[in-house]
C-alpha positions in Angstrom: 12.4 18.7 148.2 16.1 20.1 148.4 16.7 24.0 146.8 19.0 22.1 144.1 16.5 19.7 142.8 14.0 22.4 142.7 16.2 24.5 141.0 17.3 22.0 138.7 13.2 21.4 137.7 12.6 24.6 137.5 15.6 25.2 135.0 14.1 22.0 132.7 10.7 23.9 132.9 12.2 26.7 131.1 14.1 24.7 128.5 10.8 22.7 128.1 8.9 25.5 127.4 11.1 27.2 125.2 11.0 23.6 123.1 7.5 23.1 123.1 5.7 26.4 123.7 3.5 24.6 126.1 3.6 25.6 130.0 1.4 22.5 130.9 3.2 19.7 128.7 7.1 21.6 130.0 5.5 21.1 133.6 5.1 17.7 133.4 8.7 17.0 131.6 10.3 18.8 134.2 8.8 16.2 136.9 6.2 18.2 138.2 2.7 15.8 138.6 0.2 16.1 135.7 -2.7 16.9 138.2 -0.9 20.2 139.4 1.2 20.8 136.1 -0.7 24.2 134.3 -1.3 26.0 138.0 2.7 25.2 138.8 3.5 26.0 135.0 1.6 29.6 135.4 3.5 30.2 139.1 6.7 29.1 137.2 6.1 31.8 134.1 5.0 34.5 136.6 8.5 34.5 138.6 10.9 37.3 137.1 13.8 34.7 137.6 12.2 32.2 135.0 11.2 34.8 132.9 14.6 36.7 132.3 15.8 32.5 131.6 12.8 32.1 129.6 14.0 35.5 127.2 18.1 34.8 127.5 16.9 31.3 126.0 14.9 32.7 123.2 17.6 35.1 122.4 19.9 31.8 122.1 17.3 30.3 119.6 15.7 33.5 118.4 15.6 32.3 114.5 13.0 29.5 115.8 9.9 30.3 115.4 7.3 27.4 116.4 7.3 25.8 113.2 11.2 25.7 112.7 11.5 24.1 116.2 9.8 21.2 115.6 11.3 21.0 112.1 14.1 21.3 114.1 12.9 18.4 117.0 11.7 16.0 114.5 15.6 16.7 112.0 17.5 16.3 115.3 15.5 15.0 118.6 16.4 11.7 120.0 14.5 8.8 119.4 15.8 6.5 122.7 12.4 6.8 124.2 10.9 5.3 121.1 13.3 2.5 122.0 12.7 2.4 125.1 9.0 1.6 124.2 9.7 -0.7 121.4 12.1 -2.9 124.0 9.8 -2.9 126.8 8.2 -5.9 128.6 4.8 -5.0 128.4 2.9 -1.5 128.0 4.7 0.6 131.2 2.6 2.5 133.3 1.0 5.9 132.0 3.3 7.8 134.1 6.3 6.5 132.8 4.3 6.7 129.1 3.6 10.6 130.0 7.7 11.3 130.4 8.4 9.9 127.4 9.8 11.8 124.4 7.7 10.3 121.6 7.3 13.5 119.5 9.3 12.1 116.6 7.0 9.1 116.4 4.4 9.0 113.6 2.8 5.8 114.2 2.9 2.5 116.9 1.6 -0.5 115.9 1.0 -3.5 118.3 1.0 -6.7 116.3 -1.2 -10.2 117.3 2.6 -12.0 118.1 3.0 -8.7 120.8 5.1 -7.0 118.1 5.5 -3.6 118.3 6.4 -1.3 115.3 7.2 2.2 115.8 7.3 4.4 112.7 9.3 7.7 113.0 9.1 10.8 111.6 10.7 11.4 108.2 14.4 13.0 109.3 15.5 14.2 106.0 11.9 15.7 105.1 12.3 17.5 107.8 16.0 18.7 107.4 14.6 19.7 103.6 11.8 21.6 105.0 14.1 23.4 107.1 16.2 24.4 103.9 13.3 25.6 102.0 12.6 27.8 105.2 16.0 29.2 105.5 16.5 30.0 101.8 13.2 31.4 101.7 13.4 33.9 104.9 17.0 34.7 103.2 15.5 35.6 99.9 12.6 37.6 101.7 15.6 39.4 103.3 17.1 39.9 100.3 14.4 41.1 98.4 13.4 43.5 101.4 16.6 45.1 100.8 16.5 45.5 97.5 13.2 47.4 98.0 14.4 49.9 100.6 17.7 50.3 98.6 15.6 51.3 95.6 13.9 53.1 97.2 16.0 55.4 99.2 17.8 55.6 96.0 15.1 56.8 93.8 14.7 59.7 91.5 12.8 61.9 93.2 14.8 61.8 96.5 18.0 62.4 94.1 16.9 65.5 92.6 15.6 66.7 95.9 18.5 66.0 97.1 20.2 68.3 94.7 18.3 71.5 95.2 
């Protein structure tokens, strides 16, 4: 396997992981085989060079916590894999089913005819989740600093101020 292409999976590994939070499931989206995926996926986390990627990408999406990243996935991850399964001939092959983006799916239905019916998840429910979460954490903020402004402001610390 060429430097590049090992480079290149190694790079996916990390944005994989920072999406999911899940070394074994990043391992296998970055193309490395399901059989060998959480002992490469600890070697991978191990290796200062991922690591330091690994933090510089957190710091990029540092206000996402688990929860608002897959509000986040769900209000604005793609759904052509879905597509991809709905148009196929057939059911493909478990390794092409494994490398398939389906996170924003909520239910697959296979009909007698050989239908298929793919439900995704609720996009604006997830957007309005995402609101509520912001305004809350804001109003947390908000009311954090109103404490330690009254606080640092009260009487007592005023008049011993004075003396």
């Amino acid at each position: 396997m060429s430097v590049r292409n090992t480079d290149a999976r190694r790079r996916e590994f990390c944005c994989y992981y920072i999406m999911s939070g899940n070394p074994e499931e990043a391992a296998v989206r970055a193309g490395y085989t399901k059989e060998t995926a959480l002992s490469t996926a600890a070697k991978l986390l191990k290796n200062p060079q991922n690591r330091k990627m690994i933090a510089e990408l957190r710091n990029v999406f540092s206000d996402s916590s688990p929860v608002k990243a897959g509000l986040k996935r769900l209000a604005f991850g793609s759904c052509k894999d879905a597509v991809i399964l709905a148009f196929a001939e057939g059911l493909p092959p478990s390794h092409v089913i494994e490398k398939l983006d389906l996170f924003n799916v909520s239910e697959i239905k296979r009909d007698k005819n050989g239908g298929v019916e793919i439900k995704l998840c609720d996009r604006l429910k997830a957007l309005e989740k995402l609101y509520e979460i912001e305004n809350s954490c804001s109003s947390r903020d908000m009311a954090a600093d109103l404490i330690n402004a009254l606080t640092a402001s009260s009487p007592s610390e005023v008049d011993s101020s004075e003396n």
